[in-house]
LOKE-881623 format. One record per residue: y, z, x of N, C-alpha, C in turn; residue in one letter. Coordinates in steps of 0.1 Angstrom, whole numbers, plus 5000, padded with zeros to 4 digits. Atoms other than C-alpha are relative to their C-alpha. Layout:
N
YZXYZXYZXA ...
END
This chain:
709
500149874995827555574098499650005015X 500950034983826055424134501450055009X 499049974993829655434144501050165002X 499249865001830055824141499750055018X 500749954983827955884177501349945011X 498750054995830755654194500850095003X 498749945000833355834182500150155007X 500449874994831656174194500450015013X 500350084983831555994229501850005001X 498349994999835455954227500250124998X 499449915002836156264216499350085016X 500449934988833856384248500749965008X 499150054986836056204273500850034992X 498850015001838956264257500050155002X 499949874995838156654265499550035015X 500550014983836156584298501649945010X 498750064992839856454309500950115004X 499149865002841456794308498750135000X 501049874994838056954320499950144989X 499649915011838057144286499050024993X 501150025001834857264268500350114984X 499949915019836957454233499849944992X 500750115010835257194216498650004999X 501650005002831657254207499649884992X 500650145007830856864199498550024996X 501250025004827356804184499449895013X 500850024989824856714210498550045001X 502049985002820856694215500050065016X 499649934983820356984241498650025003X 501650074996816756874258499750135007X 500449874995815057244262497849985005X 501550064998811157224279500250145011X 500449914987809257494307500149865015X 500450094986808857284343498449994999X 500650105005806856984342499150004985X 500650025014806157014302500249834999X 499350155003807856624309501049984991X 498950055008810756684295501149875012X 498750094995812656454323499749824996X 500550154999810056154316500449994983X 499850065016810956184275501649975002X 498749965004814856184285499549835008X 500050114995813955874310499849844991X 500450055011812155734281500849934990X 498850015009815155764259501049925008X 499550144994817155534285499349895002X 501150144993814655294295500650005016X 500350024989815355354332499750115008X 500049854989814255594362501750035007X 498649954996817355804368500150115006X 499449904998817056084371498750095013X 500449964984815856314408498550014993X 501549955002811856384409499650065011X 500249894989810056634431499250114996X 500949915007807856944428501350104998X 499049915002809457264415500949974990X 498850015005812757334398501149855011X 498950154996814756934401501350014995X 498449975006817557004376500350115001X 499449884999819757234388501250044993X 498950005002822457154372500149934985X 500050065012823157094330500449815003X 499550135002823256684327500349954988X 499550075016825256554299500149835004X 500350164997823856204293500649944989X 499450095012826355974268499349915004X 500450065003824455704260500449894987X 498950075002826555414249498949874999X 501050105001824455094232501349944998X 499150124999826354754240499549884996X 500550085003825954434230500149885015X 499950074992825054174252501249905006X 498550075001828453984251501150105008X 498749884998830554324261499450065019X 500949934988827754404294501350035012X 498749994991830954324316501550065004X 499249894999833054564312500250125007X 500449924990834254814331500150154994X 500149905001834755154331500450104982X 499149995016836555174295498949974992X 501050035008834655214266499649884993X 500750095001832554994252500749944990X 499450055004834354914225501949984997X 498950044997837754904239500649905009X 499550074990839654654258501150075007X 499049914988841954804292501349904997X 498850045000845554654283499549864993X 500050165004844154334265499249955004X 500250074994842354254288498350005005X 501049974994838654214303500050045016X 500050004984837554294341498849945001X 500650094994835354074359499550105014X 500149914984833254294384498450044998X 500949965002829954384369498749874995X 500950114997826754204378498550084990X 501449955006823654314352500750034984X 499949995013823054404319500350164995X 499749864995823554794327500150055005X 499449954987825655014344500450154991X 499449805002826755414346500650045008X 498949934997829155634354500250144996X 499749864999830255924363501550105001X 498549965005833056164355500550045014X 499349964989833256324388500549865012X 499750134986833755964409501049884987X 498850095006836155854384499849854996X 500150185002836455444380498749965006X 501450074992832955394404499450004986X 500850025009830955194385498649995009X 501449994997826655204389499349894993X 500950065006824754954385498649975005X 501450004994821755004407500250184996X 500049835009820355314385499150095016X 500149924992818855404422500850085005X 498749894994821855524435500450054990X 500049935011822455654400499250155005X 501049864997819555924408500950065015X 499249954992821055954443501550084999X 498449945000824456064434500250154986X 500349865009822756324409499850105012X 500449924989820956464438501150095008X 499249994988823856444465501250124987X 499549915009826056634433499750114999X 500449864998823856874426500250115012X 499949944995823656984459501550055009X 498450004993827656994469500250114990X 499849885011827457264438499550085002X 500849905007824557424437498950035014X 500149964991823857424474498249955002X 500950074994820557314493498750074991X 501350005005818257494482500150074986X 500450035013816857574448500950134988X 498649965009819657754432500449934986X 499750145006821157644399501650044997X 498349975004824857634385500049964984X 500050045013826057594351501249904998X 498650124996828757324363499449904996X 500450155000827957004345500149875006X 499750124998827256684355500049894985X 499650085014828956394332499249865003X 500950124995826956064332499849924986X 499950065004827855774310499249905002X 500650134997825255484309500049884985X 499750095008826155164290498549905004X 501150014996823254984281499549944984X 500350085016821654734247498750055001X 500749915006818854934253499950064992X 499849845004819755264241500550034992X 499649975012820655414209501250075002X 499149894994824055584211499650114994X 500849854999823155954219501150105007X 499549944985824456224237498950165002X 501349924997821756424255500550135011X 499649934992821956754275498850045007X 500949924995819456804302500150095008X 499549864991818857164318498650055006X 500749974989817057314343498450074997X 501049905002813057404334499750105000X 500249884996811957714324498750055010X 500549954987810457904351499750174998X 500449844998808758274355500050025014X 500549924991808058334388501149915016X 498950034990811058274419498449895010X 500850094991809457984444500849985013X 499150024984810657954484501050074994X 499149895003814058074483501349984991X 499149945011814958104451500350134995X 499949825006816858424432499250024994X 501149935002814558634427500550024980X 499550015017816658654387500149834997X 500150125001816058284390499649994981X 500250055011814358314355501250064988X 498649925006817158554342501249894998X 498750075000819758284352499949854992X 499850105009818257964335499650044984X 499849995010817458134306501650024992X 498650005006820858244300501149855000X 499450155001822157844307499949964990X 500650085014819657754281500950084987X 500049955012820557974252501949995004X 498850025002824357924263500249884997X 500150175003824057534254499050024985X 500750005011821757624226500650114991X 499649915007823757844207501649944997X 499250075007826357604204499349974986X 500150085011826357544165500049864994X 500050165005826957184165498849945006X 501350114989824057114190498849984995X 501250005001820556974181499250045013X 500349984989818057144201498249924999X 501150104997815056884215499050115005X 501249904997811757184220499149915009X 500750034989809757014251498650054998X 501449914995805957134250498949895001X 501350124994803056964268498750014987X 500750015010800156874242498850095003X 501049934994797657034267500350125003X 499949855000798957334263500050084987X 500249955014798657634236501450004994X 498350055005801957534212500150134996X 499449895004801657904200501050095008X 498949954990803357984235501349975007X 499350094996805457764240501550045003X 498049984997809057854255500649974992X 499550125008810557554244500450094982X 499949975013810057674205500750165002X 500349925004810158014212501950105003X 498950034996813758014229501049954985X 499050115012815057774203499950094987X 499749935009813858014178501150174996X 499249894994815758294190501549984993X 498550095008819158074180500449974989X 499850105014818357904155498650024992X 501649965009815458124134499749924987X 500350025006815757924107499049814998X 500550134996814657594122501049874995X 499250085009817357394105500749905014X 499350134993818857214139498949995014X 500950014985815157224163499049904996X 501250125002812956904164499750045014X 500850034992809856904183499349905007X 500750094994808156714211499150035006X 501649944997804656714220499949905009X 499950044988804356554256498449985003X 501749994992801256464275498849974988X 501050025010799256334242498449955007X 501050064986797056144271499350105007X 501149934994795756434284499750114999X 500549895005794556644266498049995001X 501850014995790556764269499349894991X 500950075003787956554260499350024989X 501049965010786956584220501050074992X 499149935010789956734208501749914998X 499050115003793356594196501550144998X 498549935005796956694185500249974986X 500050055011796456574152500850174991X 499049895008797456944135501450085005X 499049964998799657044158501149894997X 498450085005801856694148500450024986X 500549995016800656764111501050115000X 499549895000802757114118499350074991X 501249865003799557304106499950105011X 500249914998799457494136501450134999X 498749965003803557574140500849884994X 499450125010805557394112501650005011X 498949974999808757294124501049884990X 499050085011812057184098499949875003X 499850124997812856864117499049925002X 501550084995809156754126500050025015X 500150004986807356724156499349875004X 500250114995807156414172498949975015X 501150034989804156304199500849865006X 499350154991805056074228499050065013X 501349994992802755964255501150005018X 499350024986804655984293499349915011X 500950064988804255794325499550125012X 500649894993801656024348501149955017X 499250034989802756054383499249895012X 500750164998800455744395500649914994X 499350135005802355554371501349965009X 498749964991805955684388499849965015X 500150084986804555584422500049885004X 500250124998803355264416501149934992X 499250105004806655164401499649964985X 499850025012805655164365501249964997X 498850005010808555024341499850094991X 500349935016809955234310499149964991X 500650105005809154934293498649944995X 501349995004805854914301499450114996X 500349915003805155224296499750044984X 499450005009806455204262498849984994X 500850095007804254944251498650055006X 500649935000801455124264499550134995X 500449865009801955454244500249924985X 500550025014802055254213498449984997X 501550015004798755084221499050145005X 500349924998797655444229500150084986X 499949975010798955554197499449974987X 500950075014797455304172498450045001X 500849955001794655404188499250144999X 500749935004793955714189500850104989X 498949935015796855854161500349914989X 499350115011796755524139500750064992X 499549915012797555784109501950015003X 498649984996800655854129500949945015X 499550074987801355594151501749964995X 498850045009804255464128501050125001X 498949875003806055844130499950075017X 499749994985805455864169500449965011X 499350144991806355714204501450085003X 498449974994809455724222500749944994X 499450085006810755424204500950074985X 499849925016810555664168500750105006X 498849894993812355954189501350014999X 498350054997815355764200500550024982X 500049975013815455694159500650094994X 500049845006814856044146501050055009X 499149944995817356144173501249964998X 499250055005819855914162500450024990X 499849985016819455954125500750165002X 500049845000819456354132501750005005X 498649974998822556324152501449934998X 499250015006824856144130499850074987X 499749945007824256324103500150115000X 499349864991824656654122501349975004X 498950004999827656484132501050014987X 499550015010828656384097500450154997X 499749875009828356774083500750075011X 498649934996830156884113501449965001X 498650054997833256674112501550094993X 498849945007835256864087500150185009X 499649854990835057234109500349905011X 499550064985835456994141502249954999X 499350025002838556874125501050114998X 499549835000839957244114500050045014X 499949934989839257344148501049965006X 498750054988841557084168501350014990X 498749965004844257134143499950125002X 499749844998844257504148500549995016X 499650004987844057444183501449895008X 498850074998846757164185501150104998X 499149935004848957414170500450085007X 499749894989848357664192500649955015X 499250004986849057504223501249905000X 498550025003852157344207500450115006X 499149895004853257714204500050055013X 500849994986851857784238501249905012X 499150094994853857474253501850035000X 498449965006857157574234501050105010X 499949894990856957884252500650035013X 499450054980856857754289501449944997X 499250074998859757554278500549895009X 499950184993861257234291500550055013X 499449994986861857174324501650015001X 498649995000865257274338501049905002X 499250105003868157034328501250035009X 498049955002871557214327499450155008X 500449824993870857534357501250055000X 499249875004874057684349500550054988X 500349945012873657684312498750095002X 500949934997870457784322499950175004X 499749894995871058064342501150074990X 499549945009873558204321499650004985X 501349925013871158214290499850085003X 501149904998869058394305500450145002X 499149844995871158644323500650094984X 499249975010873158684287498850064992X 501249985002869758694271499250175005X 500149894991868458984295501050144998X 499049945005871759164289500250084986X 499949905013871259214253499250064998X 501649935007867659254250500650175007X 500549844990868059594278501350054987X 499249965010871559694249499250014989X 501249995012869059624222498950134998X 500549934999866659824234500650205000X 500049865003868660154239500750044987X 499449985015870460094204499150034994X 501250005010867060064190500049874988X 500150105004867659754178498949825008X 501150134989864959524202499849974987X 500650085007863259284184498550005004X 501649934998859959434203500350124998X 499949855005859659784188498450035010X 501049924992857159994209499550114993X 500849885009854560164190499450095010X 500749954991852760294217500550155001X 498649904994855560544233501250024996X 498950024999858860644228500849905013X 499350064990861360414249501149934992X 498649995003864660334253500650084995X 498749925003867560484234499250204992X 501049835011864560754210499650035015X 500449894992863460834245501350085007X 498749964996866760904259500550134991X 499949905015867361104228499150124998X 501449924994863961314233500350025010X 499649884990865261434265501450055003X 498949925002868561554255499750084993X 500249895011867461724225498750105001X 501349974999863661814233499750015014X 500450004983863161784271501250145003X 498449914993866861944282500250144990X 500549865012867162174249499350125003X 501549885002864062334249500050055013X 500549964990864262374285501350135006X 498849925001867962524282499950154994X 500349845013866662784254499150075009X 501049974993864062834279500250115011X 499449904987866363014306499950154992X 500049875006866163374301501150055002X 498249984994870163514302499650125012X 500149914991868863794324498749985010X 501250064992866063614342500650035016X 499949964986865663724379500750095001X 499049934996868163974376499450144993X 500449895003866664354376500950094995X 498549905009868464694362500250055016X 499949944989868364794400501249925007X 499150135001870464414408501350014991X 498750015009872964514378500150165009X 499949874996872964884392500949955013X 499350044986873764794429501149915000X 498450125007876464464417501350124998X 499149935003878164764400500150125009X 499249884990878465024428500349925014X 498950114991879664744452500850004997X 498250065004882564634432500850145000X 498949914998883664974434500550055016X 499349954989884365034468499350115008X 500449894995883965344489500650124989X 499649895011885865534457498949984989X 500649995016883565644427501049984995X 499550095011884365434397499950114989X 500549985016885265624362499849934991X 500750125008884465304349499549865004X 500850124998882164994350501249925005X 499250114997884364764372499549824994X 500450095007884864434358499749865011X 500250094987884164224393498649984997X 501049964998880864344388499549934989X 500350125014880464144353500149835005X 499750154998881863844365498949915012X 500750074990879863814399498450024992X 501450005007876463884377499949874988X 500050155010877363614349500249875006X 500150144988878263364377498649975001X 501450025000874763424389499049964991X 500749985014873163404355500349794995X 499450085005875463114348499449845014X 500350124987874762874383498949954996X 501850054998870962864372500149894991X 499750125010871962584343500449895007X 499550114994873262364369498649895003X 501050105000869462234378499449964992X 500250075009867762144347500949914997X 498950105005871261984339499749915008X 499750104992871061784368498549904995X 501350035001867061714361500049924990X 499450075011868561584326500449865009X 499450104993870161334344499149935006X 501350044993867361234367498749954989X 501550085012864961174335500849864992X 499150125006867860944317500149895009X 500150074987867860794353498849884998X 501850105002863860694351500349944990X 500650105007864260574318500749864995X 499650124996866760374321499749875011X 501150094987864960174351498749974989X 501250085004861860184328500349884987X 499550125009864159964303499849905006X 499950144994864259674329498849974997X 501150085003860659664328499349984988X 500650025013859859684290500949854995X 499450155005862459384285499149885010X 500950094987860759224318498349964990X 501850075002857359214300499449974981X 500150025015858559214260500449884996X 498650075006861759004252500249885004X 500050104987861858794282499349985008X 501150054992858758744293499449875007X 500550164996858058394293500949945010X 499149994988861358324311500050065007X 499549964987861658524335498849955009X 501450034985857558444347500649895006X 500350174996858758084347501050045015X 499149984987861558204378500250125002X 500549844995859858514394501750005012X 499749974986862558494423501450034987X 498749955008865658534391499350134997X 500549865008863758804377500250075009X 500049874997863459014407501550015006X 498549944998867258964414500550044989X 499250005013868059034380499850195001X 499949895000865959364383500850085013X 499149894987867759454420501249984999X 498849995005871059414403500650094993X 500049895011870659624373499450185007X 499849954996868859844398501050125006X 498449984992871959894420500950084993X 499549975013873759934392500050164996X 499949885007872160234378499650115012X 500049944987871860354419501250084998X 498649975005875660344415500450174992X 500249925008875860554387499850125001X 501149875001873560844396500850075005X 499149894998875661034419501350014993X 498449985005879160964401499650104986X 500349915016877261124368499550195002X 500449885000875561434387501350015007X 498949894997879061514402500950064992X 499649935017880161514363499550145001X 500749845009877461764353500550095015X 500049894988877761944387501350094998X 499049985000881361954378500050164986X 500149895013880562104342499650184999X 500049835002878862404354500950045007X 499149984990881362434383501050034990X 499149975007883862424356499850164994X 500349905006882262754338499850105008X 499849874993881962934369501549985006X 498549994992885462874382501150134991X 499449925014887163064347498950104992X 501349905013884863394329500949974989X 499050045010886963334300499650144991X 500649895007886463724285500950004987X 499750025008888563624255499849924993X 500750095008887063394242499550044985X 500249945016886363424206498850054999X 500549945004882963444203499150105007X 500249854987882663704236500550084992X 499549905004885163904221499250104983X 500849975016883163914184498650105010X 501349934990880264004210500650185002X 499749864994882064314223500150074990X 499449905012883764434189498250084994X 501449955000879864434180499850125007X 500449934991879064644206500650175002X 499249925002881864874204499550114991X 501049885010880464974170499249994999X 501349954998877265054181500550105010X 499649854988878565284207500450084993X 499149925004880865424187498850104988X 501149905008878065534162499050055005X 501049904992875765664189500950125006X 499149894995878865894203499450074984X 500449935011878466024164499250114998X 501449935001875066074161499950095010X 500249884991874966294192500850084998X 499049945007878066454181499450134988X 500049895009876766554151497950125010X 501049954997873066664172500050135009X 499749854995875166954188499750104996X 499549845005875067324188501249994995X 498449935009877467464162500950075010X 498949884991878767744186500449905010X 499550044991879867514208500949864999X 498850055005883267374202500149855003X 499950175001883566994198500849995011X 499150064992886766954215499950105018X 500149894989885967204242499149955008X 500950084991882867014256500449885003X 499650124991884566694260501250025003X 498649944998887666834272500549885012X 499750044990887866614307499249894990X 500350135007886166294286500949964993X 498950035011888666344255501049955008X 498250004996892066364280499049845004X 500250174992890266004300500149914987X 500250095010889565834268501250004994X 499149985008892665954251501749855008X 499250074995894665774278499749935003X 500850214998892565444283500650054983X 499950085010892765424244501849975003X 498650054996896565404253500649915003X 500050134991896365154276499449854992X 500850105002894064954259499349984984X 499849995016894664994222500249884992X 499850165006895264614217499149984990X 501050085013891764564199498950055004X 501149934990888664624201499149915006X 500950084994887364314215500149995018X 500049974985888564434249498050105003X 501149934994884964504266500050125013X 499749874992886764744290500250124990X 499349875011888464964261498150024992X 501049965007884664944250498950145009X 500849894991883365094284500750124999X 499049845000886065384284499450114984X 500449925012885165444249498950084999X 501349995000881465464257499850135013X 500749894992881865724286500250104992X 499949905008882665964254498450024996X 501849985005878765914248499550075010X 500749964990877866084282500950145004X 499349914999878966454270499250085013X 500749924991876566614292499249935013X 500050044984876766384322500350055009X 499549904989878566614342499050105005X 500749884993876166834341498650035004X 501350054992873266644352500549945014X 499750054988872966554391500249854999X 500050174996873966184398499049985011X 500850094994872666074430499550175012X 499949874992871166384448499949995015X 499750004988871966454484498750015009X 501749984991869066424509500250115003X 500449884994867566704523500650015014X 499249994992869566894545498450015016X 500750024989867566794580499850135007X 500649914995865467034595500550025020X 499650024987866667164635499349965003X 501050104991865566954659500349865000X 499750155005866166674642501049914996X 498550024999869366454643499949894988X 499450115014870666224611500149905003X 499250114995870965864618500949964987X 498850045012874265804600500349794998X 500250135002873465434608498749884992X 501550055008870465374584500850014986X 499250065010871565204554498850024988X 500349985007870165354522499249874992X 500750135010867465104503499850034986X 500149955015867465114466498450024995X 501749985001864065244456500150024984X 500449955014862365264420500150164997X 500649855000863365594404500650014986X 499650015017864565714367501550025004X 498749985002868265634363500650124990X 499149915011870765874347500149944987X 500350055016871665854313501549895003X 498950074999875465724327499649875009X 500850144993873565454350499449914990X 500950065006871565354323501249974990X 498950045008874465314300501149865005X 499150094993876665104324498849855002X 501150134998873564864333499649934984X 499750125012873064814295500749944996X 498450125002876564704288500249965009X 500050104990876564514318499049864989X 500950035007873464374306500249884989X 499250075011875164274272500549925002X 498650074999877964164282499449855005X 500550164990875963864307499549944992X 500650065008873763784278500949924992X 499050095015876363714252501149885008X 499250074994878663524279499549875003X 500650134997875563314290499849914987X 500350055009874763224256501149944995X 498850054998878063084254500349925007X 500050084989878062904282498949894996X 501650105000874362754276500949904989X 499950095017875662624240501149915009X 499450044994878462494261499449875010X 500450074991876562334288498949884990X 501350095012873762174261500549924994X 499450035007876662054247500849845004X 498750054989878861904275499149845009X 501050114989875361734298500349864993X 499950135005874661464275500949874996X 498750115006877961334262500549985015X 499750074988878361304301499449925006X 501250104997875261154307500349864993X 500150095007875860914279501249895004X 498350044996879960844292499749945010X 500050024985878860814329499249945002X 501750095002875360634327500149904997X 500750135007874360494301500549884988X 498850095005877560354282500449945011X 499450084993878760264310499449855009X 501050095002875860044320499949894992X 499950085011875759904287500849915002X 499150105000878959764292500649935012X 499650124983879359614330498549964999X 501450114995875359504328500449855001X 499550155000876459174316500949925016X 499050024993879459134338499550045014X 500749984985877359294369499149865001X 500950124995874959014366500449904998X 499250144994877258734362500650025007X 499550044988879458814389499150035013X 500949974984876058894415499349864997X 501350115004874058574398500649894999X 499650165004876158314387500749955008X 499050094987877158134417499249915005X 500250134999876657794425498849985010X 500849994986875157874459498650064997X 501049965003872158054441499549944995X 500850095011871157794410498949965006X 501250054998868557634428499050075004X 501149884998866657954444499550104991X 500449915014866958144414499249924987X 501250045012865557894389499449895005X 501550105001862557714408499250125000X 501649965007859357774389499550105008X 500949964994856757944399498549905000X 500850155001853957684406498550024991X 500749995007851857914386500349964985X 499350035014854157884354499849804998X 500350135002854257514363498549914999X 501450044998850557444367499750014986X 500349965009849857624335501249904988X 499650125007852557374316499749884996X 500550134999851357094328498550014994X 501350005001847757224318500050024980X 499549975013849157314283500249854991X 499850145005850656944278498849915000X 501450114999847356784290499250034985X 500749975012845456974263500649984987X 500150085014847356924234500249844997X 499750145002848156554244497949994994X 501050034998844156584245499350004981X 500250005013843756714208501049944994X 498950075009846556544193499149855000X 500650145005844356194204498850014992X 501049975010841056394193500649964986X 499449985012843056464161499949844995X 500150115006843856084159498649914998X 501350054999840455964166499250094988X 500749995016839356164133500149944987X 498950065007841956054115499749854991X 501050145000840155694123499149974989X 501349945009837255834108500049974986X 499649985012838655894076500349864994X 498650125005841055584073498249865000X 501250114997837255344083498950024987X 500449965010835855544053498350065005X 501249944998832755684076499650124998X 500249804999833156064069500249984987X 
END
């Protein structure tokens, strides 16, 4: 099972290659306040000085330390893992028994662990800038070495309360949130830091770690500074975990002071000094402390934390290989064949926008109506409702039908409603349907245009990103296109109402049903007044000059009774005692003195019509209502099926054929389908990662087939 840590270490470079971190490997994440000594237990844990020293905040920056134990036979190796050979073969280049490496300097190998610390330093600060700032950009740091237990350690930046020189003032804000973002990885053991000479009930370190992981099940403790504590008292309960118990245990280890670090102490020595420090004053538990028992318990702990994570580590990269199969599939292969190419696509594009207004896409749009149901929704519901909406007598007063009708007669009084006077009022009535019609058109317009961009970001998405410069010719094609279109379809509709005012059509069937209506209602209000006479006063004797007119229009005009004239003539039989009310009364005869201007043109003013005024303006009236309503049903009828003919059928069927004879030409293939370097960047970032889990994958695989899991 020694060989599961290894394999951990592979799987870390084989994700650190592709700069990729959707793998939460198992890892010992080294949490402590500033100077608790957590850098001298991690030094400890290599056997060499490595890492920066200084007052203040030193780690600025998370350090992930793999920790790679060689045997003495293999020291010569280079940058390839320890237990691989580079093509077969060894390299010849490495002088000592240990060397490190780093991910950001690629193949440089280290073997003076001074310049090791230096190139931490010089790192940190190319990141995380001069002064005491930190970043949460890792540094990767491989050290091969028959010291060292294989490990992999995460060190991070001291907790801190109070900002120092010119650090952010949220300085303590920003490394807590580092910490608990590294310790809240599930797979990670987390290493609790706390000096011995301090009170363990406060301790960050624990108090942090408990926050994560309350149950204590992945936090081992370390008790630092055993050496200097006061004079008369010990660590004995706090290692005993009488004062705070913790799951994993708490382990005591003695550090080198900073008189040791000056004068060039070894690990080494140091080592062998905290044991004979141990026997003595912890015999009881000299055997269960030390740095030596650390490494150990760190080891043991973190293969069998590896062990119980391997089966979710395993689920995860298959899930994730899958995905960025599906992901890869997507981008599609590079382009082979660009004039099969391009005519996919174009062909492709062509049906989805047909698809779409059939209602057959293959992306249905829950959101909104679109395409062909919205198109549909403003013929029937937009245009419709806006058509019923017109009023047949809208803008047009009884003073407007009054005045129309004593125009059309001339300078002679009319004994009947002239019919000029109908026609030029239903014109009027009739022209106002021409603008919503057209406004019809103009919404079929937009949503035709908004089809390019629902196929642009549903159907054909992925292609078209990969060749932004096809796509936006594809939409200024289809554009064009429905540019085209717009006027040749509004000089249709324009045509349609033009058609209905050019002909009144006063026979029309169901005009004429209109009038016959009308007829008998007149005819039974003549009646009713009829019978509301005086007795003594002889029927035919009071309409004597009405009877002889009507007598000889019915003559004339005895065809039927859907004539709306034979209906007016009929209806001045209702105005027996019109004659003998004033019509329009004469002004006042002008006082002397005062001369007439015969050049002042009478203004129509509010005043109570006759009863024969008021009769003529309501069958006027009538007549426009029932003609428009005829027309409207007409016009409501006529828009759409020309909208649909002139538009958006017609569209349908030259889209195709518009964009292969504006696209498919030889002279274009190469400008229309290169990439976009974003599409291509993102490919190539796609293939790295699953080539990356596909070797993860096999490197489990290993696992299984070696019988260590």
């Amino acid at each position: 099972m020694e060989a599961l840590i290894p394999v951990i270490n592979k799987l870390q470079d084989v994700f650190n290659t592709v700069g990729a971190d959707i793998i939460q490997l198992p890892q010992i994440v080294v949490v402590g306040t500033q100077s608790s000594g957590k850098s001298s237990v991690l030094e400890s844990l290599v056997g060499r000085d490595v890492l920066p020293r200084g007052t203040g905040i030193v780690t600025r920056r998370p350090l992930i330390f793999q920790l790679v134990h060689i045997d003495s036979e293999d020291r010569r190796k280079t940058n390839e893992e320890n237990e691989f050979k580079k093509n077969g073969r060894f390299y010849r280049g490495i002088d000592g028994e240990e060397w490190g490496k780093f991910l950001h300097t690629k193949n440089k190998l280290y073997t003076n662990f001074e310049e090791i610390r230096q190139e931490i330093e010089a790192e940190t600060e190319r990141i995380s800038g001069i002064n005491k700032g930190i970043s949460d950009e890792p540094i990767h740091l491989k050290v091969f070495s028959p010291n060292v237990v294989n490990l992999t350690l995460v060190d991070l930046p001291g907790i801190t309360k109070v900002p120092v020189g010119d650090q952010p003032k949220d300085i303590e804000i920003q490394i807590r949130e580092l910490i608990v973002k590294y310790i809240s990885n599930p797979n990670s053991i987390i290493l609790a830091v706390t000096a011995a000479n301090t009170d363990m009930a406060t301790s960050e370190a624990l108090k942090v770690a408990r926050e994560v992981d309350p149950d204590g099940r992945r936090t081992l403790a370390v008790v630092t500074k055993l050496d200097l504590m006061d004079a008369g008292t010990d660590a004995m309960d706090i290692l005993m975990g009488r004062v705070i118990p913790v799951k994993l245990g708490i382990i005591g280890v003695v550090n080198r002071s900073q008189l040791d670090i000056n004068q060039k102490k070894s690990v080494a020595d140091a080592i062998r000094d905290e044991y004979a420090f141990l026997q003595k004053k912890y015999p009881s538990l000299a055997n269960r402390s030390g740095t030596k028992y650390l490494a150990r318990t760190l080891n043991r702990l973190l293969m069998h934390h590896i062990r119980d994570c391997l089966p979710e580590l395993k689920t995860r990269i298959n899930v994730l290989a899958a995905q960025y199969q599906s992901l890869l599939n997507s981008y599609g292969e590079p382009v082979e064949d660009q004039s099969a190419t391009l005519l996919q696509l174009i062909t492709k594009f062509a049906a989805e926008y047909c698809h779409t207004i059939e209602g057959t896409a293959k992306y249905i749009e829950t959101a909104e109506l679109c395409g062909g149901a919205r198109i549909c929704y403003i013929f029937h519901e937009t245009f419709g409702r806006t058509l019923e909406s017109v009023d047949p007598l809208g803008g047009l007063t009884t003073i407007d039908v009054l005045t129309a009708i004593r125009n059309a007669t001339g300078p002679r009084p009319a004994l009947f409603v002239p019919e000029v006077s109908f026609e030029l009022l239903v014109k009027r009535q009739v022209k106002r349907l021409e603008e919503p019609s057209l406004r019809c058109v103009e919404l079929v317009h937009e949503e035709m245009q908004r089809i390019i961009q629902h196929c642009s970001n549903y159907s054909t998405q992925v292609e078209l990103l990969r060749f932004p410069k096809l796509h936006d010719a594809i939409v200024e094609v289809v554009t064009s296109l429905l540019r085209k279109r717009l006027p040749i379809t509004n000089d249709m509709v324009h045509n349609l109402v033009a058609i209905e005012l050019a002909y009144i059509n006063t026979k029309h069937p169901d005009f004429a049903d209109a009038c016959g209506l009308m007829n008998h209602n007149i005819e039974e209000q003549r009646r009713n007044r009829m019978r509301d006479l005086p007795s003594a006063v002889p029927r035919d004797k009071v309409a004597v000059g009405g009877a002889q007119v009507a007598s000889s229009g019915d003559q004339v005009d005895s065809g039927g009774t859907g004539n709306w004239r034979g209906m007016l003539k009929r209806g001045d039989e209702c105005a027996v005692g019109d004659r003998a009310m004033p019509q329009n009364p004469l002004p006042a005869t002008p006082q002397k003195g005062h001369a007439v201007n015969l050049l002042d043109v009478p203004v129509p003013v509010s005043r109570k019509l006759s009863a024969r005024e008021q009769r003529d303006c309501e069958v006027i009236e009538r007549l426009i209502k029932s003609y428009f309503l005829i027309v409207r049903k007409n016009i409501q009828d006529s828009v759409p099926k020309a909208v649909m003919h002139f538009l958006v059928n017609h569209v349908k069927d030259c889209l195709q054929s518009e964009l292969v004879g504006q696209l498919y030409k030889s002279v274009l293939l190469d400008d229309l389908l290169t990439e976009s370097e974003d599409m291509a960047q993102r490919r190539n970032e796609a293939a790295d990662m699953l080539k990356a889990l596909q070797k993860a994958s096999q490197v489990i695989a290993e696992i299984r087939e070696t019988h260590l899991w």
